[in-house]
RODREN-154457 format. One line per 3 residues: number of its first residue (from 1); their letters; for each residue x, y, z of N, C-alpha, C, O. Coordinates in Angstrom, 3 decimals. Each point is the difference from the previous one (the first is absolute). Layout:
N
NUM> A> X:Y:Z:X:Y:Z:X:Y:Z:X:Y:Z ~ ...
//
This chain:
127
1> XXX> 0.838:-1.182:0.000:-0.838:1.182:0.000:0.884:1.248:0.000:1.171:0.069:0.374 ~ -1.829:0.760:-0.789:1.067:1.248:-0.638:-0.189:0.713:1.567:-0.872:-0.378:0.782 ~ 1.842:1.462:-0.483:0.521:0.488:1.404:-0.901:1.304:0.116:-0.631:0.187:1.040
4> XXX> 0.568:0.629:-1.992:-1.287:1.049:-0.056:-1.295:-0.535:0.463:-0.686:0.606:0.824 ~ 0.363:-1.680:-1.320:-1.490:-0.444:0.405:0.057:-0.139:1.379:-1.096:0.307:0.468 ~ 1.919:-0.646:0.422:-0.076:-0.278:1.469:-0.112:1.513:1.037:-0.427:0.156:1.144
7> XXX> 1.096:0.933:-2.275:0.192:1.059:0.825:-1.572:1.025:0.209:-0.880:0.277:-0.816 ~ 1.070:0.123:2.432:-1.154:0.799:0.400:-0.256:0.955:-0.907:0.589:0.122:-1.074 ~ -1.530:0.618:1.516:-0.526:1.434:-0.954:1.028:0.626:0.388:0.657:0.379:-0.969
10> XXX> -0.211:-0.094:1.959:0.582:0.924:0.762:1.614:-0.322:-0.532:0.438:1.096:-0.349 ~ 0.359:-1.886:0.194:0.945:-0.417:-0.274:0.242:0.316:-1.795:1.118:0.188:-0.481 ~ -2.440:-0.182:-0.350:0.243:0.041:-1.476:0.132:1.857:-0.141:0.730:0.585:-0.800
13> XXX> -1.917:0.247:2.107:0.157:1.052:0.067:1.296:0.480:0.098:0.499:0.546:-0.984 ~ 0.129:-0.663:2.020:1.436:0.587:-0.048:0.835:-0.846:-0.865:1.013:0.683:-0.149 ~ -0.854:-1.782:-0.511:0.823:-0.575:-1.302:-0.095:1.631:-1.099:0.864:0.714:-0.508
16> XXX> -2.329:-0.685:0.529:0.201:1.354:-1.072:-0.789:0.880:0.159:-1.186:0.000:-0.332 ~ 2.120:1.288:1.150:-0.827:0.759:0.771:-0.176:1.209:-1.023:-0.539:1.056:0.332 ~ 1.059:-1.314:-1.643:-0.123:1.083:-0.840:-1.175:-0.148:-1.045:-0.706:0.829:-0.572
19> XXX> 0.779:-2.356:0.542:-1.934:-0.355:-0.613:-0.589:0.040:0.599:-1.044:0.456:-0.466 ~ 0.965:-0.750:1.732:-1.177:-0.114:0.950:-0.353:2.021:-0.141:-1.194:0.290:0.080 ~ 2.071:0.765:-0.248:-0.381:1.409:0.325:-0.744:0.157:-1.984:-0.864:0.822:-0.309
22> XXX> 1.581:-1.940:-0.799:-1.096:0.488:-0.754:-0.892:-0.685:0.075:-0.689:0.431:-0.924 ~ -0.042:-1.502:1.506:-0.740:-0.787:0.302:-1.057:1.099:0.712:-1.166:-0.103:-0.382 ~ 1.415:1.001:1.239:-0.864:0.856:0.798:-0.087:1.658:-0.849:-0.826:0.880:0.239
25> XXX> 1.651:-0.846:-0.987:-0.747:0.903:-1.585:-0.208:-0.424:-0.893:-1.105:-0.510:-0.183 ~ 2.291:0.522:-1.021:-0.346:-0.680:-1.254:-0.896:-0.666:-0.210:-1.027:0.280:-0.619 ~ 1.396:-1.458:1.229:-0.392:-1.389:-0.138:-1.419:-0.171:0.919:-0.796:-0.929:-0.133
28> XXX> 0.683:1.971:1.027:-1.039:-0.174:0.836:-1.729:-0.265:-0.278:-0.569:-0.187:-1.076 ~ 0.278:0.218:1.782:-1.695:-0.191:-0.292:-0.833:0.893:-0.964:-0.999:-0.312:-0.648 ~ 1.733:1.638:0.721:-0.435:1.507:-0.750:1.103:0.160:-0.761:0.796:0.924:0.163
31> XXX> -0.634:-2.301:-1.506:1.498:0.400:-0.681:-0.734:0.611:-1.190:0.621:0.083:-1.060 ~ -1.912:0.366:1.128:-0.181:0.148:-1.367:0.247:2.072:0.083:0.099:0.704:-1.005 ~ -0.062:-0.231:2.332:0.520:1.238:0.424:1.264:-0.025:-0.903:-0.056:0.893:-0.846
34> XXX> 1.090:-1.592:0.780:1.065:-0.069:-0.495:0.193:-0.081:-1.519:1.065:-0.118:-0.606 ~ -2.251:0.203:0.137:-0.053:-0.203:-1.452:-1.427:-0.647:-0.509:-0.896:-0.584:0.608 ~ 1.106:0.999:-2.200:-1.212:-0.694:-0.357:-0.322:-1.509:-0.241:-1.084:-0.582:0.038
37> XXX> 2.584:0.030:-0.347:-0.094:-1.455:-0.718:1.079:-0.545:0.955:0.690:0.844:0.571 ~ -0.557:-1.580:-0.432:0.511:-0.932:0.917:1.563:0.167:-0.309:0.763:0.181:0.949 ~ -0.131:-0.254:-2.638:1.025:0.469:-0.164:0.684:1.828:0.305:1.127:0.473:0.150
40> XXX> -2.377:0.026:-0.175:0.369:1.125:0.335:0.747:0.064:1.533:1.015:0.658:0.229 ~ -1.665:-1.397:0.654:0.331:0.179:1.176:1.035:-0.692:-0.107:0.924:0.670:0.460 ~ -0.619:-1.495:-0.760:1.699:-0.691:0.185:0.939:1.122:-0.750:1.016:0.481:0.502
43> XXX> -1.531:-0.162:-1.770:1.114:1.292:-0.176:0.076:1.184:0.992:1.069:0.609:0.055 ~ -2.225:-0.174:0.833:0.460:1.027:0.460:0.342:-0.672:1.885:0.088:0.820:0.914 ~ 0.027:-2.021:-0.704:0.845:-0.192:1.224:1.579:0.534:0.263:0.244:0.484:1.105
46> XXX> 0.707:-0.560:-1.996:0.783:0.818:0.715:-0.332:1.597:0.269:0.371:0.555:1.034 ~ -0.813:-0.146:-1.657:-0.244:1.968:0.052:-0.172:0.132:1.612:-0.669:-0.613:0.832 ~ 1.425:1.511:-0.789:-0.120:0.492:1.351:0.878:-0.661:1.295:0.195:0.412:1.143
49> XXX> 0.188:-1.481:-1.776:0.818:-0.928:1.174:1.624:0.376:-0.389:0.589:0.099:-1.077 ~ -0.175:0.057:2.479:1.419:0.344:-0.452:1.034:-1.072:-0.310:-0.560:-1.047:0.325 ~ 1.779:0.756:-0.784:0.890:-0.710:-0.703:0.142:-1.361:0.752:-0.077:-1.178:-0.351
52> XXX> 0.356:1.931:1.726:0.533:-1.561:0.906:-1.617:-1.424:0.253:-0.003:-1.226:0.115 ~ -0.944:2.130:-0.131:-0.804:-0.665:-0.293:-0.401:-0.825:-1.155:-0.556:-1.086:0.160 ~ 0.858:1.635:-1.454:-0.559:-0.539:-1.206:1.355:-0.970:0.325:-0.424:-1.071:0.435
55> XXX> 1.433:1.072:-0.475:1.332:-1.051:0.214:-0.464:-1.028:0.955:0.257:-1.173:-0.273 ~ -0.790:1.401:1.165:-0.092:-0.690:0.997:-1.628:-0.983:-0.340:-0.338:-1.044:0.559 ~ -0.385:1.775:-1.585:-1.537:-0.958:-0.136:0.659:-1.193:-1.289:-0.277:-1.187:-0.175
58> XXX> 1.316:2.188:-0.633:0.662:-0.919:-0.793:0.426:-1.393:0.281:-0.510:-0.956:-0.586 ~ 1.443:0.835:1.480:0.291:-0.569:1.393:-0.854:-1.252:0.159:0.197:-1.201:-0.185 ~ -1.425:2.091:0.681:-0.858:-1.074:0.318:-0.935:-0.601:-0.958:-0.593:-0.986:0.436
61> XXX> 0.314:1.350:-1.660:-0.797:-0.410:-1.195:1.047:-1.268:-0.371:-0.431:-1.121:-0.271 ~ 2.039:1.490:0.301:0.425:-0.992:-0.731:0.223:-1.435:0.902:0.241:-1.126:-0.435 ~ -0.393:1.536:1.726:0.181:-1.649:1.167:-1.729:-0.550:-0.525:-0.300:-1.188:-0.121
64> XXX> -0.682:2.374:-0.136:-1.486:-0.804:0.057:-0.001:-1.022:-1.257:-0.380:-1.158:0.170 ~ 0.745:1.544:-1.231:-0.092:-0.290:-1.195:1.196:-1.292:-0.273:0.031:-0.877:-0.864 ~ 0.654:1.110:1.696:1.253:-1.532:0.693:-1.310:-1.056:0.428:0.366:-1.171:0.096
67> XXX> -1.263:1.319:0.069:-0.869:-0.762:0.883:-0.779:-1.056:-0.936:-0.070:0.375:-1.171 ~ -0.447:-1.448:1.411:-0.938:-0.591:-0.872:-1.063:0.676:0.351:-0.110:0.787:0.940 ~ -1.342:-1.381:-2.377:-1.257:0.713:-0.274:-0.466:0.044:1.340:-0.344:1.065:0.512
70> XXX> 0.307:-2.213:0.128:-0.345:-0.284:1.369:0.008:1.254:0.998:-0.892:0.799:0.283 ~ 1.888:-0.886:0.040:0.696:1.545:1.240:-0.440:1.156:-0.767:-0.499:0.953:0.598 ~ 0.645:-0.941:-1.960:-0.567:1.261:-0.483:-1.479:0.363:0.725:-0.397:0.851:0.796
73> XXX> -0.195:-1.997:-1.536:-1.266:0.305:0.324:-0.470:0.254:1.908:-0.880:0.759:0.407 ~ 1.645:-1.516:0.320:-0.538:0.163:1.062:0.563:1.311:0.627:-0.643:0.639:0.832 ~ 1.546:-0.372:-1.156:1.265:1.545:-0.006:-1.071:1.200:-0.006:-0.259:0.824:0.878
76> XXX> -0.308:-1.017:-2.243:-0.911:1.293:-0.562:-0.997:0.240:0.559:-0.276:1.199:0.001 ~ -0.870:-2.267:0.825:-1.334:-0.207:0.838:0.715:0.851:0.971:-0.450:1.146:0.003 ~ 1.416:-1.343:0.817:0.381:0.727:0.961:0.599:1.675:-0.168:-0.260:0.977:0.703
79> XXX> 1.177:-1.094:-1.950:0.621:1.349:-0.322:-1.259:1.313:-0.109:-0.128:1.047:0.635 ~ -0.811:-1.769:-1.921:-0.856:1.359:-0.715:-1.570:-0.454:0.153:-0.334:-1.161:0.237 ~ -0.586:2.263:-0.410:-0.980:-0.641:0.047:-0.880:0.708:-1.351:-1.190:0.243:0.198
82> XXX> 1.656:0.010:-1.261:-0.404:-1.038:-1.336:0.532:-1.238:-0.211:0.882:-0.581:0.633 ~ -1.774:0.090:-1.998:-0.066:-0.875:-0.422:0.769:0.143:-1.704:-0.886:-0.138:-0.844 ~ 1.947:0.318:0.361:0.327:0.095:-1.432:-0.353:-0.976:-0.432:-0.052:0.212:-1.211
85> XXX> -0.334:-1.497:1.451:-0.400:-0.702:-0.692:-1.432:-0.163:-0.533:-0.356:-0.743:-0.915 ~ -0.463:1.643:1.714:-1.377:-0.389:0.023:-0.519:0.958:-1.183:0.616:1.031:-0.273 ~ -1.702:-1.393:-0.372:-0.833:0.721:-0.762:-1.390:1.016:0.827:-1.097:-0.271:0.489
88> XXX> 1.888:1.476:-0.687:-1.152:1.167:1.343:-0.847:0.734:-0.814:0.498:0.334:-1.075 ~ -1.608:0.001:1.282:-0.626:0.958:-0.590:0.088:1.131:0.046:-0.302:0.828:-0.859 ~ 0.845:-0.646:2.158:-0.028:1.533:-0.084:1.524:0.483:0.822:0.208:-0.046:1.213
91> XXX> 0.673:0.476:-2.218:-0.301:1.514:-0.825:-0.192:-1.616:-1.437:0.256:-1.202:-0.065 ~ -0.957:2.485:-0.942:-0.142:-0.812:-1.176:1.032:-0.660:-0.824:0.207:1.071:-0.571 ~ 0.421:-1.672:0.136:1.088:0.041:-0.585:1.315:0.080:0.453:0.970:0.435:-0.622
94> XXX> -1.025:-1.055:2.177:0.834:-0.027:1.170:1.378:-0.653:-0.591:1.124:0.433:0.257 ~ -1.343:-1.278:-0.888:1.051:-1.132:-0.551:0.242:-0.938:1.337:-0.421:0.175:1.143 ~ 1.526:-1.591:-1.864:-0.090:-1.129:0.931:1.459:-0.433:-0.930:0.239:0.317:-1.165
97> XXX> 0.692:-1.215:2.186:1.180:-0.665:0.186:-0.606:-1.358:-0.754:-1.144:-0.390:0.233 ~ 1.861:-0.153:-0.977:-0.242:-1.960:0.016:0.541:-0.650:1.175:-0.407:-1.102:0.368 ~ 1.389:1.807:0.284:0.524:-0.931:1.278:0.545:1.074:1.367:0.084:1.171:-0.371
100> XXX> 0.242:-1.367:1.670:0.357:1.209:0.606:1.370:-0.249:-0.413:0.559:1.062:-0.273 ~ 0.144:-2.025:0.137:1.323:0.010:-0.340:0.056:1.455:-1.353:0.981:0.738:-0.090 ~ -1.890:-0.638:-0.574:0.274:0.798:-0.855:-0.525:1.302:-0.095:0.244:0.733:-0.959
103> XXX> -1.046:-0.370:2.031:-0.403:0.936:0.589:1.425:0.710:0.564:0.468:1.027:-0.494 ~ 0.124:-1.754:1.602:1.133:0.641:0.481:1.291:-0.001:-0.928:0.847:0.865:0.218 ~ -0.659:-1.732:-1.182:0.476:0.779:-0.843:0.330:0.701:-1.019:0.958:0.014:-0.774
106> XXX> -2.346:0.834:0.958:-0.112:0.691:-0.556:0.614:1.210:0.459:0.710:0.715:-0.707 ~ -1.063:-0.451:2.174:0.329:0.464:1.589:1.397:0.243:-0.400:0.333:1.150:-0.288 ~ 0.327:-1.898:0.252:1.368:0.049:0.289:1.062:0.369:-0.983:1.222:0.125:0.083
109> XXX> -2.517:0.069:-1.500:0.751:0.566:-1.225:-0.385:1.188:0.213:0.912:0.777:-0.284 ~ -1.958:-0.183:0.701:-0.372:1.356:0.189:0.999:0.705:1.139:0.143:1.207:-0.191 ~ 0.514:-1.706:1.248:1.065:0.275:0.761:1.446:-0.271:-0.354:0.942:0.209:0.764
112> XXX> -0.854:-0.676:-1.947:1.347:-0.036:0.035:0.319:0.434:-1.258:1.194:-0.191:-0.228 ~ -1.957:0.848:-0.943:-0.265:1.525:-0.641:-0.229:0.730:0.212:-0.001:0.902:-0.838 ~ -0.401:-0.676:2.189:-0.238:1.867:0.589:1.201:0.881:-0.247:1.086:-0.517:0.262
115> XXX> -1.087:1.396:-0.586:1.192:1.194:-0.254:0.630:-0.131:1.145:1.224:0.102:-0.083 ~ -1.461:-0.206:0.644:1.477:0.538:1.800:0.160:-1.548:0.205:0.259:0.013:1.204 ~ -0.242:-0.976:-1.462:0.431:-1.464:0.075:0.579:-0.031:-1.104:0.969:-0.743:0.156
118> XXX> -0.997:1.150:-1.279:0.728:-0.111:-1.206:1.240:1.223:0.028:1.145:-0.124:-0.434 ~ -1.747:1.313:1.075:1.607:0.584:0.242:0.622:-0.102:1.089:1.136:0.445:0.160 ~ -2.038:-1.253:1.036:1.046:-0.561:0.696:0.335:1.358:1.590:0.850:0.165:0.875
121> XXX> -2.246:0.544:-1.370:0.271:1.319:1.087:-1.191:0.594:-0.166:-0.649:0.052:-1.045 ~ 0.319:0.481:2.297:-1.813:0.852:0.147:0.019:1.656:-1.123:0.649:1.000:0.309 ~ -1.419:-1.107:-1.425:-0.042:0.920:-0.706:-1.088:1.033:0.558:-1.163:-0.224:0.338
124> XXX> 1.920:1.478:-0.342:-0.760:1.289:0.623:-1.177:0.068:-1.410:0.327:-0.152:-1.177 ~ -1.423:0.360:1.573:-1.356:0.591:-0.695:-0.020:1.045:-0.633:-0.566:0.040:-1.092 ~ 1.270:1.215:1.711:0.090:1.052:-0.344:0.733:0.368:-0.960:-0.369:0.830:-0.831
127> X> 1.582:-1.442:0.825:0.997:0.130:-1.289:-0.289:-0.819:-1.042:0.694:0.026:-1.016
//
């Protein structure tokens, strides 16, 4: 039996304490605040988060995705509370994942093309 499946809620929480914080926006119950289509919101999860963080969710997308479908799936019940896999009605045209494995990485391509992970340093807004 795989070693994720044995672990508490509480134990997968701090494994990844940087999904579990988009799990309680992004990803949260009101992710459609975050966008209109489901991809929208995965593109706009890094915005606003600063460098050591997006490095650090990086981090943790790539140990989840180390994981079989298994741990994925039980990983994500605990991390977020959508469903990418599910077909929703509402918002209209929400969109849906074929697998969460591919949900997150999707996640983890959207973080590791962000501009300040690609130059490697927090880019000022203003300039």
């Amino acid at each position: 039996m795989s070693k994720l499946l044995n672990f508490t809620n509480d134990d997968i929480l701090d494994l990844f304490p940087r999904l579990t914080n988009l799990g309680a926006s992004s990803f949260g119950e009101d992710a459609d605040l975050f966008g209109d289509t489901l991809a929208e919101v995965i593109e706009d999860a890094p915005q606003g988060l600063r460098l050591p963080f997006k490095l650090q969710t990086i981090n943790e997308l790539k140990t989840l995705l180390a994981c079989n479908d298994a741990e994925i799936d039980h990983v994500t019940l605990i991390l977020i509370s959508i469903s990418p896999t599910a077909d929703v009605e509402e918002p209209p045209n929400w969109g849906r994942f074929p697998s969460l494995r591919a949900f997150w990485s999707a996640v983890l391509h959207v973080f590791e093309n962000d501009p300040e992970v690609q130059a490697g340093r927090e880019i000022d807004p203003i300039t």
